[in-house]
C-alpha positions in Angstrom: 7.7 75.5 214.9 8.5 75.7 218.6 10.9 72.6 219.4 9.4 69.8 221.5 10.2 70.4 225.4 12.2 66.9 225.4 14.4 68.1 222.4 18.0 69.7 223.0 17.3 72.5 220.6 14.1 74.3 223.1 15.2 77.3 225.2 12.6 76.6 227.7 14.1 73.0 228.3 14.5 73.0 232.2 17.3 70.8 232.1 21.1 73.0 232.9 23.3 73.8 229.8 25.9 70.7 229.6 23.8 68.3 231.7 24.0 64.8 229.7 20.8 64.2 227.9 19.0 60.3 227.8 20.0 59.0 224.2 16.1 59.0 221.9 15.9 55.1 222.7 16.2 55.6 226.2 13.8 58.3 226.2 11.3 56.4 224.0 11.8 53.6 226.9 10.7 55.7 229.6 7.8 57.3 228.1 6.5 53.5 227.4 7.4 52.0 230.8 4.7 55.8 232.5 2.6 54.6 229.8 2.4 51.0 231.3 2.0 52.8 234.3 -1.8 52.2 234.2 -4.4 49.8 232.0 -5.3 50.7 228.8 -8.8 51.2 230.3 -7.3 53.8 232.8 -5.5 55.2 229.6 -8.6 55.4 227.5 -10.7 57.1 230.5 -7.8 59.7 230.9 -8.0 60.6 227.3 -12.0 61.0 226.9 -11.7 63.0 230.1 -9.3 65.2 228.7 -11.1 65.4 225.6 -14.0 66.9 227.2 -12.5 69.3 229.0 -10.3 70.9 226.0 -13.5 71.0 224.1 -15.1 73.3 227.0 -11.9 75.2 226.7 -12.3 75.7 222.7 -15.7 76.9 223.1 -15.1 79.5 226.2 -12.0 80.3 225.4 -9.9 79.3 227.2 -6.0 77.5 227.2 -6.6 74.0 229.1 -2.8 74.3 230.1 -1.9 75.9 232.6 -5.6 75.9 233.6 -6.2 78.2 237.0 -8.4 76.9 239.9 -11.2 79.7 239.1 -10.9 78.4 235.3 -11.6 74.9 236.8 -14.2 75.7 239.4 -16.3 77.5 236.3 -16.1 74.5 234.1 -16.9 72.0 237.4 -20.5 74.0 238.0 -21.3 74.4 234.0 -21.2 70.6 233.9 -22.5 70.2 237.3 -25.6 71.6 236.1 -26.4 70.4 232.8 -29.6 68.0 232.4 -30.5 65.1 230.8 -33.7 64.7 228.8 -35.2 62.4 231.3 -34.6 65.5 233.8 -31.8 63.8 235.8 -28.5 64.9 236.4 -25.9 64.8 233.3 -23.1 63.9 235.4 -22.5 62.0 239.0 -19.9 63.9 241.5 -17.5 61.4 241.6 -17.7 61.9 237.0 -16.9 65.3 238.0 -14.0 64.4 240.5 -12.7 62.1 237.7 -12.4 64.8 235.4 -10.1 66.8 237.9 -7.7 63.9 238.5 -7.2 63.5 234.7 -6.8 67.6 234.5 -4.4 67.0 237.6 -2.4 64.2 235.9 -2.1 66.2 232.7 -0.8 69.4 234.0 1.6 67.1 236.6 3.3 65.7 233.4 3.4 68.9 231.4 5.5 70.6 234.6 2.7 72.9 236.0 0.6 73.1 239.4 -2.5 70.2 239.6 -5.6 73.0 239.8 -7.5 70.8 240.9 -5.3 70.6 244.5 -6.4 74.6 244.9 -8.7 74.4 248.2 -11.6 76.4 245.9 -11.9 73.5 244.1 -11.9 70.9 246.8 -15.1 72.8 248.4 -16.7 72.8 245.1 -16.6 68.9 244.6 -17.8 68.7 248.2 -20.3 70.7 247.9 -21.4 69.0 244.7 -21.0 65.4 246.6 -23.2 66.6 249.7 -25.9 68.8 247.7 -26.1 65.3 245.2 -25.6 62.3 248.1 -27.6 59.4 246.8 -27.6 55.5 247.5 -24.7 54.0 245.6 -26.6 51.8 242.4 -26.1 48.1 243.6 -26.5 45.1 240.9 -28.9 42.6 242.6 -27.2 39.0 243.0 -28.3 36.1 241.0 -28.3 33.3 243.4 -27.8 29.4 242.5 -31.6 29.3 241.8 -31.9 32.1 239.4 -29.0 31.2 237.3 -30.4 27.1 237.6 -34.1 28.7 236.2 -31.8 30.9 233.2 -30.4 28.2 232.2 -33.0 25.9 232.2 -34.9 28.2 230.5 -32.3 28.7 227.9 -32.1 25.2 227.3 -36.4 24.3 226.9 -36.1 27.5 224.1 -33.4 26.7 222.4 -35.1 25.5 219.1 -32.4 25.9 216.2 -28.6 25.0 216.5 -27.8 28.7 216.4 -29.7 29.4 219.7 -27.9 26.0 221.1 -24.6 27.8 220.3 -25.8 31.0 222.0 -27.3 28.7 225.0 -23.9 26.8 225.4 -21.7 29.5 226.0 -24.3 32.0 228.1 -24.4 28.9 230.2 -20.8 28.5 230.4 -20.6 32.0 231.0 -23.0 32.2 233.5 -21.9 29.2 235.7 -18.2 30.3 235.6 -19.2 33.4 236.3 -21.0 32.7 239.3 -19.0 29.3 240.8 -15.1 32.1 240.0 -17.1 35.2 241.2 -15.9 36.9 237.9 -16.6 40.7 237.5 -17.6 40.8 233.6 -13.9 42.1 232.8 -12.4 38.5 234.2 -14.7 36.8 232.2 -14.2 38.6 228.9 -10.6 38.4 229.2 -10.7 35.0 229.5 -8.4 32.8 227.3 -8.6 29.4 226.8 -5.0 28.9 228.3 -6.6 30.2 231.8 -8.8 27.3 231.6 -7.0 24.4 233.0 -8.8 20.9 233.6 -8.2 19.0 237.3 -8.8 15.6 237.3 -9.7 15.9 241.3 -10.6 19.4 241.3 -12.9 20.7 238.2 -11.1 23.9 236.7 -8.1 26.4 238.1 -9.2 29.5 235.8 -5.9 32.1 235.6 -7.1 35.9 235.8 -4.3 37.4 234.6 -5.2 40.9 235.6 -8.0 42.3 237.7 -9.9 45.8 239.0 -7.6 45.7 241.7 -4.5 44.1 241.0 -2.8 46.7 239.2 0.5 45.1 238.9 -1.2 42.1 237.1 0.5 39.9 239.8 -3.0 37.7 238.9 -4.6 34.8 240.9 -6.2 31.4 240.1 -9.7 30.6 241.3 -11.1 26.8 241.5 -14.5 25.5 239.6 -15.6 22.5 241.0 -17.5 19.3 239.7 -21.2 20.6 240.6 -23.5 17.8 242.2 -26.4 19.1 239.5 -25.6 18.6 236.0 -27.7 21.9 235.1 -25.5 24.0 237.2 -22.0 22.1 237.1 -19.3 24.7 236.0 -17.0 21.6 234.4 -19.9 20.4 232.2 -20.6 24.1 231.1 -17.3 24.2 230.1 -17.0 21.3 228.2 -20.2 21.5 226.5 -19.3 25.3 225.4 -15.6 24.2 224.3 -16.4 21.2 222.4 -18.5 23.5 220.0 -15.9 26.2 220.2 -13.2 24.1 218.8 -15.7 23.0 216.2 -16.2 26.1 214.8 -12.3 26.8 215.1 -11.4 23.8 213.3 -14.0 22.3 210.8 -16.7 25.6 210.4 -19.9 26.1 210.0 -21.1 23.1 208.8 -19.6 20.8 211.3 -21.4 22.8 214.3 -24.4 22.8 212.5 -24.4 19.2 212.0 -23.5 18.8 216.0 -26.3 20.7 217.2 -28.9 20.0 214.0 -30.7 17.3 217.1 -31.7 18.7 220.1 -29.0 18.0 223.4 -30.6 15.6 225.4 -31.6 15.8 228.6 -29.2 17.2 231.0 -29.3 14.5 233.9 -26.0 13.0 233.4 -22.3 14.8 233.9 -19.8 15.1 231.1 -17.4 16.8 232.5 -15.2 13.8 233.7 -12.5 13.0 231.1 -11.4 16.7 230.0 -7.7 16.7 228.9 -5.7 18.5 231.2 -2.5 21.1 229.8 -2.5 24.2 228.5 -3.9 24.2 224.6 -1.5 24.6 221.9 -3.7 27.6 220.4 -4.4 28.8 223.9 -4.5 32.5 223.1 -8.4 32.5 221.5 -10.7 34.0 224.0 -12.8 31.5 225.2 -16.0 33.8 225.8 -16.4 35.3 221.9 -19.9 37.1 220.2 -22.4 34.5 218.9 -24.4 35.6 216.1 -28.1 35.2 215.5 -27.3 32.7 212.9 -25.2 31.0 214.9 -21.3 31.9 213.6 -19.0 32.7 215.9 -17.0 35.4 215.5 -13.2 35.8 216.6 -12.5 38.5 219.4 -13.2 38.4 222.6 -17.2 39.0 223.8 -17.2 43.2 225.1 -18.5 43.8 228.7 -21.3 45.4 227.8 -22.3 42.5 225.6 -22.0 40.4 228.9 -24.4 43.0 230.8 -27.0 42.5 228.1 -27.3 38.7 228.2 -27.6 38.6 231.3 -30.6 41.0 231.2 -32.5 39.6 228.3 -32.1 35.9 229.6 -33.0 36.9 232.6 -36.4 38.5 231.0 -36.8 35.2 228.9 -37.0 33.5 231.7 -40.1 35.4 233.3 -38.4 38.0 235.8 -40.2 41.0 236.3 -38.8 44.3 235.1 -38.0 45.8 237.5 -35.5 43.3 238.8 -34.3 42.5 235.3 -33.4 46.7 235.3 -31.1 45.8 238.5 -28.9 43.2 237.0 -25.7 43.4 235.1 -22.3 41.4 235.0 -21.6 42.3 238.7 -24.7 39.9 239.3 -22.7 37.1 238.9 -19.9 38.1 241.6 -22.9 39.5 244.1 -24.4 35.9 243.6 -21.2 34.3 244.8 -20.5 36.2 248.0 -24.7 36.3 248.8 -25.3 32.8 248.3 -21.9 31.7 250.1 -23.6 33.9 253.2 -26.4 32.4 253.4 -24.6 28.8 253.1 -22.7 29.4 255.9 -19.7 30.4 254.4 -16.8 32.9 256.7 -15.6 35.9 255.5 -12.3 34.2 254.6 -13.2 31.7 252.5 -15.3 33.7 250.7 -11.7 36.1 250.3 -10.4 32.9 248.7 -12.7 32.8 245.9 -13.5 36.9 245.5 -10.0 37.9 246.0 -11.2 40.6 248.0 -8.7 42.4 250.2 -11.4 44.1 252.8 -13.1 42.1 255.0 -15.8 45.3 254.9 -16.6 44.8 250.6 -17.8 41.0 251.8 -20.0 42.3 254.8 -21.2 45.1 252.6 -23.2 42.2 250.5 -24.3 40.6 254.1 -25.9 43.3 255.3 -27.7 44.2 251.6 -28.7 40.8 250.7 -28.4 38.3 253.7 -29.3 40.6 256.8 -30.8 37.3 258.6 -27.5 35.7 258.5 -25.8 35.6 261.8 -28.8 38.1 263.0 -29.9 38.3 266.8 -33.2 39.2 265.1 -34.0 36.3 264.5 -33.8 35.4 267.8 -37.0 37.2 269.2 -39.2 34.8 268.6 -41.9 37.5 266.7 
């Protein structure tokens, strides 16, 4: 067996007779601290990327290290032209320019040129993106009023306590959602030490990490005390905890009991009162799966989960298809920015909540969703 390029024994190692070596423990240290380099997301993506492209090796032929620019460019257009059933495209450009920054990366650690920097293959994925250039697919917002008529409806059709254990938390999630301008990854990471109570202010909700804050520096957004009691984040949050800590401490039963009766109507607040500090037991996540007969189970509630709620609520409660096709956990962080717009909200304050860093992601929603705002257009008097 060929001894590992990091071990003293391999006649390839590049490192000069006599240099000192890194003890094992230092070298086990350093390939942790590249590996914590980027999320485990990133990590993941790298590794089915690379996946693919060794299988396309296996099955041509071919060694996918070192891999030559012509090798690349031939397994970029065999992908680049493969159909779905539904006649579309298999895979977008920018899947295809993925795939060569993961091949890049993996010949970059293993010592060898990145193929994919060869100019042959920069022309191909140009080509590709200019032969394929399409309107990016936007998630439509879900204003104040949408989420107020999902909830509502939630709440006239919730006829058994295991839909009122569903209801409570889609409406916590959905509120929070909206009021933080969470992206569904905030919202499923979620623990319930990031929830913290304010006497004056409603909630400061920790996100520890983000899509762009890759060294998980994290930020605090604040929920305030709505005016409505259907849409008031605190109340949400309270009513969805209260069962939540049910469940974690007394079971089934107890939750059952809680919710055997109807809630009644929502036209008074309950959110004053809530304990502030951090929970003892603070590491549960606080958005978790709800099953159809009501038990709660213990992880935290998957992205993709969020993405379908929000879609078969939103069908529920009477929109059309074609919008319900458009929405997704971005909704809820579109809904934000397009609302504050059209409220009369600046650029910067909206920054506050979003956390963006470019002025030109906030203006982006403005001109899709609130082109009348701040519009000479309107001015014309047609």
């Amino acid at each position: 067996m060929t001894a590992p390029i990091d071990s003293p024994g391999n006649p390839h190692r590049p490192d000069l007779a006599g240099t000192p070596q890194p003890p094992d423990t230092v070298t086990d240290a350093m390939r942790r601290l590249r590996e914590m380099a980027s999320s485990e997301n990133t990590r993941a993506a790298h590794l089915a990327d690379w996946t693919i492209y060794t299988r396309w090796c296996d099955a041509t032929g071919h060694a996918p290290i070192p891999t030559t620019a012509d090798q690349l460019a031939w397994f970029l257009t065999e992908k680049s032209t493969e159909i779905r059933p539904d006649g579309r495209w298999a895979y977008a450009p920018s899947t295809l320019s993925r795939w060569v920054s993961t091949i890049n990366k993996m010949h970059s650690l293993a010592g060898h040129p990145k193929p994919g920097a060869h100019e042959a293959v920069r022309d191909l994925l140009r080509g590709l993106r200019r032969s394929r250039a399409t309107p990016p697919a936007r998630r439509t917002p879900l204003l104040t009023d949408d989420v107020r008529t999902i909830v509502g409806d939630m709440r006239t059709h919730a006829s058994t306590w295991a839909d009122r254990v569903a209801e409570r938390r889609d409406t916590a999630l959905l509120l929070l959602g909206l009021a933080g301008a969470l992206r569904r990854s905030e919202l499923t990471a979620l623990q319930l030490a990031d929830v913290v109570p304010h006497r004056a202010d409603g909630l400061y909700v920790h996100i520890r990490r983000s899509k762009t804050d890759r060294n998980a520096a994290g930020r605090t957004v604040t929920l305030p005390y709505g005016t409505d009691p259907r849409t008031c984040p605190v109340c949400a949050y309270r009513r969805w905890r209260e069962i939540l800590d049910l469940w974690d401490t007394d079971g089934r039963s107890a939750v059952r009991d809680a919710l055997t009766e109807p809630d009644t109507p929502t036209e008074e607040h309950c959110c004053r009162g809530l304990a502030a500090g951090v929970p003892t037991d603070g590491q549960r996540p606080l958005f978790r799966p709800v099953h159809h007969t009501g038990a709660i189970g213990p992880d935290a509630l998957s992205g993709q989960s969020v993405h379908s709620m929000i879609q078969r609520r939103a069908r529920r409660a009477g929109f059309s298809p074609e919008l319900v096709a458009t929405l997704g956990g971005h909704s809820l962080r579109a809904g934000f920015v397009t609302q504050a717009v059209r409220g009369g909200a600046t650029t910067q304050t909206i920054m506050t909540q979003t956390g963006h860093a470019d002025e030109r992601m906030v203006a982006l929603y403005s001109r899709h969703h609130a082109g009348l705002v701040g519009n000479a257009v309107t001015s014309l008097g047609l």
